[in-house]
C-alpha positions in Angstrom: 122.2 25.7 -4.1 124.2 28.4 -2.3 125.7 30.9 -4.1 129.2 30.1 -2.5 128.9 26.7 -4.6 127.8 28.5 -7.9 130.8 31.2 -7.8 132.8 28.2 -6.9 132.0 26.0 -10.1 131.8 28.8 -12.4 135.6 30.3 -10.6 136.5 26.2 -11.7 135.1 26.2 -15.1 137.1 29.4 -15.8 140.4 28.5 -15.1 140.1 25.3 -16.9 139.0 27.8 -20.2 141.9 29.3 -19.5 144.2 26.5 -19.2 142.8 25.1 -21.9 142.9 28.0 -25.0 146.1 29.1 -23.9 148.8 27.0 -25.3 147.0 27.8 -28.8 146.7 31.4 -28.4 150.6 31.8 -26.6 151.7 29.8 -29.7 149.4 32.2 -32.2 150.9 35.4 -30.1 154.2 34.1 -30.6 154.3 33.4 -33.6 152.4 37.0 -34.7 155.5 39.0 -33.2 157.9 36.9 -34.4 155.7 37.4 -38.5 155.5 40.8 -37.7 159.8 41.7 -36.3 160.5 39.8 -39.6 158.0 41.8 -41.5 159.3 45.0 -39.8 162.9 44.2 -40.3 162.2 43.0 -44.1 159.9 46.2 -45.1 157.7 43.5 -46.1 154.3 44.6 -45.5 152.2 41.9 -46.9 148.8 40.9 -44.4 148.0 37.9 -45.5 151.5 36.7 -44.5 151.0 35.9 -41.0 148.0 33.8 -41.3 149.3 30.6 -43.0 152.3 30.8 -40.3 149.9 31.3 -37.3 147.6 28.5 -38.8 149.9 26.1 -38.9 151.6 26.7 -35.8 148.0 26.9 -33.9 147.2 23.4 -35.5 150.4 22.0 -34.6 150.1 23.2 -30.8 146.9 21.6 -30.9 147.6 18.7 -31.9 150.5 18.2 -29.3 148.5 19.3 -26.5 145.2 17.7 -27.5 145.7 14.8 -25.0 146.2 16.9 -22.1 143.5 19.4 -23.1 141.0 16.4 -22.8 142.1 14.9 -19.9 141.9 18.6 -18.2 138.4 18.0 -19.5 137.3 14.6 -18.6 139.1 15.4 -15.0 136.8 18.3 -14.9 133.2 16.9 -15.7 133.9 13.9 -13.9 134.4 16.2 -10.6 131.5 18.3 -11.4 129.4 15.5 -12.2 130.3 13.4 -8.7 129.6 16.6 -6.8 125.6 16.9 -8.2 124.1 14.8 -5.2 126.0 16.9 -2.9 124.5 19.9 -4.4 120.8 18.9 -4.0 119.1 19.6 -0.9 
């Protein structure tokens, strides 16, 4: 297999991990600053107040981008696994 083809597939597989993990982690990052302005403008410095928030938001952008996230998936492997005979000399 060249290695043209390897850096290929693992460039592919990448940007799909990206793709994939970030509407969970901009939703988590969002939310953080938003905890900590509120925390900051409050004087509130309690740490264990940002992680039900962040939780619940992370759960709830999963669960609305779960069906995409798999289809990115399924889109993926099915590409990948259609290109193994060309990849055998």
């Amino acid at each position: 297999m060249p290695v043209n083809q390897v850096l290929e597939m693992v460039n592919e597989a990448l940007k799909i991990a990206l793709l994939i993990s970030a509407p969970m982690l901009l939703t988590a990052l969002v939310v953080g600053i938003l905890i900590s302005l509120f925390q900051s403008v409050t004087q509130i410095q309690e740490m264990t107040l940002t992680f039900i928030p962040k939780i619940l938001a992370t759960f709830f952008a999963l669960s609305l981008t779960l069906p995409w996230m798999l289809e990115t998936i399924m889109d993926y492997f099915l590409r990948l696994f259609d290109s193994i005979p060309r990849m055998v000399n």
